[in-house]
MITI-737495 format. One record per atom (N, C-alpha, C): residue in one letter; atom name; x, y, z. Coordinates in nm, 3 decimals. Example, Ala and Ser with C-alpha at 12.3 -4.5 7.8 and 13.67 -1.06 7.14 Angstrom:
<rs>
<r 'a','N',<1.319,-0.569,0.780>>
<r 'a','CA',<1.230,-0.450,0.780>>
<r 'a','C',<1.320,-0.330,0.780>>
<r 's','N',<1.285,-0.225,0.708>>
<r 's','CA',<1.367,-0.106,0.714>>
<r 's','C',<1.290,0.003,0.787>>
</rs>
This chain:
<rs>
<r 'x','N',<0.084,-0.118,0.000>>
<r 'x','CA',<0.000,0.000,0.000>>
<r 'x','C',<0.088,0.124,0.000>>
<r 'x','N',<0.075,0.194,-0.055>>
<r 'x','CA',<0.171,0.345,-0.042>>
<r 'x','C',<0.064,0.456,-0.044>>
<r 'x','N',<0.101,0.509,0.051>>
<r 'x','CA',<-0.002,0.619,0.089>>
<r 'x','C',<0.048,0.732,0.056>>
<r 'x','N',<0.160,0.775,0.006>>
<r 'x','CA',<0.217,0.840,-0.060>>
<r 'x','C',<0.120,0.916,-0.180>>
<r 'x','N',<0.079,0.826,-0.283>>
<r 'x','CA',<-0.015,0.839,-0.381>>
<r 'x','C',<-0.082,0.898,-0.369>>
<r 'x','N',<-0.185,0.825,-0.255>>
<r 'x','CA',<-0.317,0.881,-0.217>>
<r 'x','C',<-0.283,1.036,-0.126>>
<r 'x','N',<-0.171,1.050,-0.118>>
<r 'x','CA',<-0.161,1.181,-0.044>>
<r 'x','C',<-0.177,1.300,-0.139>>
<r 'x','N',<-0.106,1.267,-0.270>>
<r 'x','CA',<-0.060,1.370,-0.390>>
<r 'x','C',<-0.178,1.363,-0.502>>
<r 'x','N',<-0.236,1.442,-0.529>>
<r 'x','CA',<-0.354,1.455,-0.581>>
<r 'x','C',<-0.314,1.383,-0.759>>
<r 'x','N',<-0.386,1.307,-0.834>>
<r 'x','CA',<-0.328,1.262,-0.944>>
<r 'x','C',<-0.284,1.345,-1.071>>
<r 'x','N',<-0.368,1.471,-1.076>>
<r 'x','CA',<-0.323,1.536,-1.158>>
<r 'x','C',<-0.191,1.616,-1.114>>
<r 'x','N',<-0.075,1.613,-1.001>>
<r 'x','CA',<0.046,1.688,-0.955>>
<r 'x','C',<0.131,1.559,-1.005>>
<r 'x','N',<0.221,1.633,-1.072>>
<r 'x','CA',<0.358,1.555,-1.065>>
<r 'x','C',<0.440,1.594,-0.982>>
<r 'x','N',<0.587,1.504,-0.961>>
<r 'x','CA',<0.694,1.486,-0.837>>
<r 'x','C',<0.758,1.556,-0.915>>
<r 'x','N',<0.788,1.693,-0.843>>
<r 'x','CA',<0.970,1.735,-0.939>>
<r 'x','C',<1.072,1.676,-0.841>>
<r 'x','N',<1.042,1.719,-0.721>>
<r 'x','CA',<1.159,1.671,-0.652>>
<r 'x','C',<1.171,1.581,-0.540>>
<r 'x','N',<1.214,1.500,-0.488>>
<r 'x','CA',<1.262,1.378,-0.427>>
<r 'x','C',<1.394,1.479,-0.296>>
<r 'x','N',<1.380,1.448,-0.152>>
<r 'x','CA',<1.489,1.547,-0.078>>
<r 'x','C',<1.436,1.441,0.057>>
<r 'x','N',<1.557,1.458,0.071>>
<r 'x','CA',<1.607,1.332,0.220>>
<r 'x','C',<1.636,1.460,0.359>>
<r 'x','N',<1.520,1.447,0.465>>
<r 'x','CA',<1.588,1.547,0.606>>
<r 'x','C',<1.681,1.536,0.606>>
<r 'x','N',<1.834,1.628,0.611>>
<r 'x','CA',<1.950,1.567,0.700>>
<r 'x','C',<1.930,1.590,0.848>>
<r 'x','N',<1.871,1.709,0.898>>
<r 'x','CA',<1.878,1.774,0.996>>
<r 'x','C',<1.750,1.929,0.986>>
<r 'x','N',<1.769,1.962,1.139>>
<r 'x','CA',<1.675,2.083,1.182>>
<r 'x','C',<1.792,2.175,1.164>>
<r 'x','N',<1.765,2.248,1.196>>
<r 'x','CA',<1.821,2.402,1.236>>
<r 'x','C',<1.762,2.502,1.252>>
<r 'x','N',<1.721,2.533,1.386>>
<r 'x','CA',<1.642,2.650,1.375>>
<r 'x','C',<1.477,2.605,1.350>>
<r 'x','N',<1.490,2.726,1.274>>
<r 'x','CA',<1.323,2.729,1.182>>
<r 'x','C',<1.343,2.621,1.090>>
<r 'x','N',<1.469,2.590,1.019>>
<r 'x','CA',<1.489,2.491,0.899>>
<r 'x','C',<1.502,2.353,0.921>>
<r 'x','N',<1.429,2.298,0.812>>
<r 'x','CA',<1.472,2.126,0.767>>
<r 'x','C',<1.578,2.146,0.681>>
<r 'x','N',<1.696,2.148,0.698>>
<r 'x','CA',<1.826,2.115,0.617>>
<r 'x','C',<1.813,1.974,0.533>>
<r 'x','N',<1.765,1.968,0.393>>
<r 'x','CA',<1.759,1.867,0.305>>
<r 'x','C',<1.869,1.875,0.189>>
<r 'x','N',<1.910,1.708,0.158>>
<r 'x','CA',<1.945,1.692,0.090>>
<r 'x','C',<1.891,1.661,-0.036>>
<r 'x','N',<1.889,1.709,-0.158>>
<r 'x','CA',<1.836,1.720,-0.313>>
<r 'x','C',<1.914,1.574,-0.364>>
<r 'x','N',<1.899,1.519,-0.464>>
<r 'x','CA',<1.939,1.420,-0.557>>
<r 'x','C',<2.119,1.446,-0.570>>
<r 'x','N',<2.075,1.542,-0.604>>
<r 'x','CA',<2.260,1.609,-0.643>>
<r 'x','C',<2.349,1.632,-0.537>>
<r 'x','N',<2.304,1.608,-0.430>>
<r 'x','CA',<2.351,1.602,-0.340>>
<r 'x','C',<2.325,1.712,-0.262>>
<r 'x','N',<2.318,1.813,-0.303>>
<r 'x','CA',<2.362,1.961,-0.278>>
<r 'x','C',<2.198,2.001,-0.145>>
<r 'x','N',<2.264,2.081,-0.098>>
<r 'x','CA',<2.183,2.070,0.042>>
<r 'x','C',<2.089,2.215,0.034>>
<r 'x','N',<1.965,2.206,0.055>>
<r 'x','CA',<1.860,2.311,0.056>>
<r 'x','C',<1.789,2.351,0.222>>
<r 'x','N',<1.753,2.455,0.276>>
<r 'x','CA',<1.695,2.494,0.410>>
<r 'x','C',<1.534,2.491,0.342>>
<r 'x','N',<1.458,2.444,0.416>>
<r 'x','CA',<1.326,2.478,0.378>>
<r 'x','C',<1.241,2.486,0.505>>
<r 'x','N',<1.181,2.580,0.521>>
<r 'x','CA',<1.109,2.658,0.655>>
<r 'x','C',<1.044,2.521,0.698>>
<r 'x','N',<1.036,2.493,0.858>>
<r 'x','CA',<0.950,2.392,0.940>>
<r 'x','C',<0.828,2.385,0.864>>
<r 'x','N',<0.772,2.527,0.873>>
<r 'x','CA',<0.650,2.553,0.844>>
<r 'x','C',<0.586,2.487,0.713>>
<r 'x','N',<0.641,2.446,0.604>>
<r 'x','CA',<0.601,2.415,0.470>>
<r 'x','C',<0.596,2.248,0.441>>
<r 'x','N',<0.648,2.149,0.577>>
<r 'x','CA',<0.673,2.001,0.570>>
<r 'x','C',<0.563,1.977,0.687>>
<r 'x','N',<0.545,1.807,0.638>>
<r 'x','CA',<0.444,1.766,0.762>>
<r 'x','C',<0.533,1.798,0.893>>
<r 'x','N',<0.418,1.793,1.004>>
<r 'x','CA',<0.482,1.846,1.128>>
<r 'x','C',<0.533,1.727,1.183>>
<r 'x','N',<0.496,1.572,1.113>>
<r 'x','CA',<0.576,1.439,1.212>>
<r 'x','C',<0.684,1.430,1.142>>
<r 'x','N',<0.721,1.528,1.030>>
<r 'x','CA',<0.827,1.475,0.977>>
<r 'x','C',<0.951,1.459,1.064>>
<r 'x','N',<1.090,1.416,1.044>>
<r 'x','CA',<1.251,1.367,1.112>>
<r 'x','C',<1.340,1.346,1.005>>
<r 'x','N',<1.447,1.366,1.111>>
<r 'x','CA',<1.565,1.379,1.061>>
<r 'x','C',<1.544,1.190,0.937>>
<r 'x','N',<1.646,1.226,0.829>>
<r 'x','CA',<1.610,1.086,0.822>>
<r 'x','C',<1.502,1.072,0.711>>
<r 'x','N',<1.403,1.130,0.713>>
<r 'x','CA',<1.251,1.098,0.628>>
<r 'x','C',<1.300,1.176,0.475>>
<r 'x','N',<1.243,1.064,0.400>>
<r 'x','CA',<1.236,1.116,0.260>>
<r 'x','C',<1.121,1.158,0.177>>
<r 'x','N',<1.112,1.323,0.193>>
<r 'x','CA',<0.968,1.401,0.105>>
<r 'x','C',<0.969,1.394,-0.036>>
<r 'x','N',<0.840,1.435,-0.096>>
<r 'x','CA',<0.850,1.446,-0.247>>
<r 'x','C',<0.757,1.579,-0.279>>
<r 'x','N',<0.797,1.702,-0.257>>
<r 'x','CA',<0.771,1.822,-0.386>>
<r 'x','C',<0.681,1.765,-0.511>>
<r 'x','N',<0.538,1.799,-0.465>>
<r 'x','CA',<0.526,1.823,-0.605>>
<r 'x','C',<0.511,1.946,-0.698>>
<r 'x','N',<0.463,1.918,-0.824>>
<r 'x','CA',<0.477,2.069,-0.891>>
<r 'x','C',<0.411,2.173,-0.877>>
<r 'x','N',<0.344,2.162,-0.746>>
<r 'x','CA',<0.273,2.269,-0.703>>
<r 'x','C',<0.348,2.328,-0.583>>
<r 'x','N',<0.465,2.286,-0.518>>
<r 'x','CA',<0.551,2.336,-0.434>>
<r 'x','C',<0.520,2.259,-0.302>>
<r 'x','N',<0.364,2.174,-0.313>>
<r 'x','CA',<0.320,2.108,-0.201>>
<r 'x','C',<0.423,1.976,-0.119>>
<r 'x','N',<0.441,1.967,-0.011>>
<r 'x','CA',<0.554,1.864,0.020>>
<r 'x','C',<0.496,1.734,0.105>>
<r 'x','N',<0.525,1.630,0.080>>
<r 'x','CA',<0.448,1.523,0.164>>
<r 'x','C',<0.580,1.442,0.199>>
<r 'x','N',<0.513,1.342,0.278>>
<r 'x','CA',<0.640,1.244,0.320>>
<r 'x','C',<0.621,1.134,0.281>>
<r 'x','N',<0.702,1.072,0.201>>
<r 'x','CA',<0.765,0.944,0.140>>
<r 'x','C',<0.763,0.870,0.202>>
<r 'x','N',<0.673,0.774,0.292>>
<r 'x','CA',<0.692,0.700,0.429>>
<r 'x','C',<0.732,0.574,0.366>>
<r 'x','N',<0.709,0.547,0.224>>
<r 'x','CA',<0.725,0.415,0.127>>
<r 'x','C',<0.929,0.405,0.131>>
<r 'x','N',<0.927,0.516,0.101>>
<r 'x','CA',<1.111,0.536,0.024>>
<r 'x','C',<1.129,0.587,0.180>>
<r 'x','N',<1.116,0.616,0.262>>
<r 'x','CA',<1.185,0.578,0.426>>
<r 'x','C',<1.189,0.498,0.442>>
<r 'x','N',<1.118,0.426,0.448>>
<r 'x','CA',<1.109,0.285,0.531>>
<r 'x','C',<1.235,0.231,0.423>>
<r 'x','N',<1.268,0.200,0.308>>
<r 'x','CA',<1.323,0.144,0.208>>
<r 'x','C',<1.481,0.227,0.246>>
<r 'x','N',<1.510,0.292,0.270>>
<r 'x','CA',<1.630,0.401,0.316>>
<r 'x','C',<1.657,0.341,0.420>>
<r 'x','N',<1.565,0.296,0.538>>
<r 'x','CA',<1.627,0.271,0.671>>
<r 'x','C',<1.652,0.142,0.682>>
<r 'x','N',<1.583,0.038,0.591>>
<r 'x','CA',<1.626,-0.076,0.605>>
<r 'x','C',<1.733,-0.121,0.525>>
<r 'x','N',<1.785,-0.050,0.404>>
<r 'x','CA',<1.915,-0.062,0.316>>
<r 'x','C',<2.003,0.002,0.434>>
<r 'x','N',<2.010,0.102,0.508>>
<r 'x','CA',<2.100,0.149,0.567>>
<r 'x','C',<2.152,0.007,0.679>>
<r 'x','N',<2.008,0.021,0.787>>
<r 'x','CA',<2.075,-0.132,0.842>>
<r 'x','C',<2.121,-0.263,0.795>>
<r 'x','N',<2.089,-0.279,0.680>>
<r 'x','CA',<2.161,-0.370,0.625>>
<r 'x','C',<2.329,-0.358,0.592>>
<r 'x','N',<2.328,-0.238,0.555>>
<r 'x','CA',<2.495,-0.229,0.536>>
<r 'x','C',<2.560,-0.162,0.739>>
<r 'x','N',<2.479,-0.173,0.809>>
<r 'x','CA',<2.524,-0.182,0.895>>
<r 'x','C',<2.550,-0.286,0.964>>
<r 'x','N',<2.463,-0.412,0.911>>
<r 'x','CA',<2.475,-0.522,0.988>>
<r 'x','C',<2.584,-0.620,0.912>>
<r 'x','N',<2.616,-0.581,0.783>>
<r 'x','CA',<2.730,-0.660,0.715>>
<r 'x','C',<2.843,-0.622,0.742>>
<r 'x','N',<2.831,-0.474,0.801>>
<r 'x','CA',<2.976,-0.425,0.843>>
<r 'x','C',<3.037,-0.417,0.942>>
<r 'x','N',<2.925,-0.502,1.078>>
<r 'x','CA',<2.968,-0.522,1.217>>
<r 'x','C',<2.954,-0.655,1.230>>
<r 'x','N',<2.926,-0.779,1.111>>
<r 'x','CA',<2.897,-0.933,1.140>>
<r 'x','C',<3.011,-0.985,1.175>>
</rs>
């Protein structure tokens, strides 16, 4: 089930894909595809969002959370954590 979908209305497309690194302040410090790191006001992301969670922008500037591609991020991560302490 990805609720993701049902969050983003069907006629919006995804421009952008951005991983929390961190807070600061007023800001969610995200990382973009390219790596390259963007501030985007508390105010404009869900409020359960975390460090960690991966949003998707759509082309209306609207931002939701990726709870599908988190979950998929945190379990590739423990995996290369658990091959690298076996």
């Amino acid at each position: 089930m990805n609720l993701v979908k049902s969050a983003i209305p069907q006629n919006r497309r995804i421009m952008k894909r951005l991983i929390i690194d961190r807070f600061e302040g007023q800001f969610a410090v995200c990382e973009q595809s390219d790596r390259t790191m963007i501030n985007i006001d508390k105010n404009l992301i869900p409020s359960n969002a975390q460090e960690g969670d991966c949003l998707l922008v759509d082309d209306s500037g609207i931002i939701n959370l990726d709870s599908d591609e988190t979950m998929k991020r945190k379990e590739r991560i423990q995996k290369l954590m658990d091959d690298l302490f076996e």
